[in-house]
C-alpha angles and dihedrals in degrees: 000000000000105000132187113208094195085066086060112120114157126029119217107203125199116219117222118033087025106056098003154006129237074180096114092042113032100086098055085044090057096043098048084042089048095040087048089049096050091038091053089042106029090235117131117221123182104231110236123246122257092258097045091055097040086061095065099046121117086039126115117283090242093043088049098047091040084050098050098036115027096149094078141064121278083244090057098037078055090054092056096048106042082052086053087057100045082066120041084054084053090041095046091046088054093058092267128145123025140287124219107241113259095018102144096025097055091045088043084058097046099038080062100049089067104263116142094238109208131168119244102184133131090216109103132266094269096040087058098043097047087055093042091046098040090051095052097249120090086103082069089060138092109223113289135251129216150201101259098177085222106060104357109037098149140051088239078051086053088051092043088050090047087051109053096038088056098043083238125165105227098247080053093082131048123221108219117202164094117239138064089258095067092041087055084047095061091034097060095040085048087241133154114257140218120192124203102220087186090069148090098289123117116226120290096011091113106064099187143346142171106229122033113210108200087178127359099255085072094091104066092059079057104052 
């Protein structure tokens, strides 16, 4: 699409991936969420390798959990991953997991300079807010918007909600990100797109953008 970025007013960022990695602790979380789960009910479950899981970050919590563990009920499936979650809030208040370089520093610039700075991510509501607080930077941010499985059950569903409530125009608002959710985020709304090459995407998952991002920073020598 042709794209202005002078007609950018408002900035979507996605969570992990974007701003920050669960990468180094996501596979012990899912195994100590799965081997709760089989000790409590007496199911045993094989706990998924590393790559397999990191495929499926930046879904949807219930597309993640039906993908890993398809064998069991949606109830169960809500037991692992509400314990997941448990965690990784507990694991990202100790200090755990990775920060993008230049993460508070770069929305702090750009929150200055006058953009509307949202979260576009399909992580839930604690989970955001842990890694937002815990960087320094959730104050930057309009309130955020959800997946709600009801009206809002996919990250293109997050951008559409963001654009009607702000009277935007869709090449108004960027969506920041590195997965194929958040392309098909800016794709459905009809939005601009910048993907962040430095995150969890394998090669050749992201067919076309309009901004690289090497390193997040990036962004403020663009806007």
């Amino acid at each position: 699409m042709d794209w202005n970025p002078k007609r950018v007013r408002a900035l979507a960022f996605d969570v992990d991936g974007t701003l920050f990695s669960s990468e180094g602790i996501i596979l012990e979380t899912y195994a100590e969420a799965i081997r709760r789960f089989s000790a409590n009910s007496q199911i045993p479950i094989e706990v998924p390798d590393r790559e397999r899981i990191m495929l499926e970050i930046g879904k949807p919590v219930k597309t993640i959990f039906l993908n890993l563990v398809p064998q069991l009920q949606e109830s169960q499936r809500d037991q692992i991953s509400d314990s997941v979650l448990e965690l990784l809030v507990s694991k990202i208040r100790q200090g755990e997991g990775e920060f993008y370089p230049k993460v508070k520093e770069t929305v702090t610039s750009l929150k200055n300079k006058g953009y509307q700075i949202l979260a576009a991510s399909n992580g839930r509501m604690p989970y955001v807010k842990t890694i937002l607080e815990v960087s320094g930077i959730l104050p930057l941010f309009d309130p955020i918007v959800v997946l709600d499985n009801e009206t809002i059950k996919t990250k293109p569903d997050i951008v559409a909600k963001y654009i009607r409530d702000y009277s935007y125009s869709p090449d108004e608002i960027l969506m920041i990100g590195d997965r194929s959710s958040d392309h098909e985020a800016a794709r459905k709304n009809g939005s601009p797109f910048a993907f962040c090459a430095y995150g969890h995407a394998p090669e050749g998952e992201i067919p076309d953008w309009e901004v690289s991002l090497a390193q997040l920073e990036d962004l403020d020598s663009i806007f």
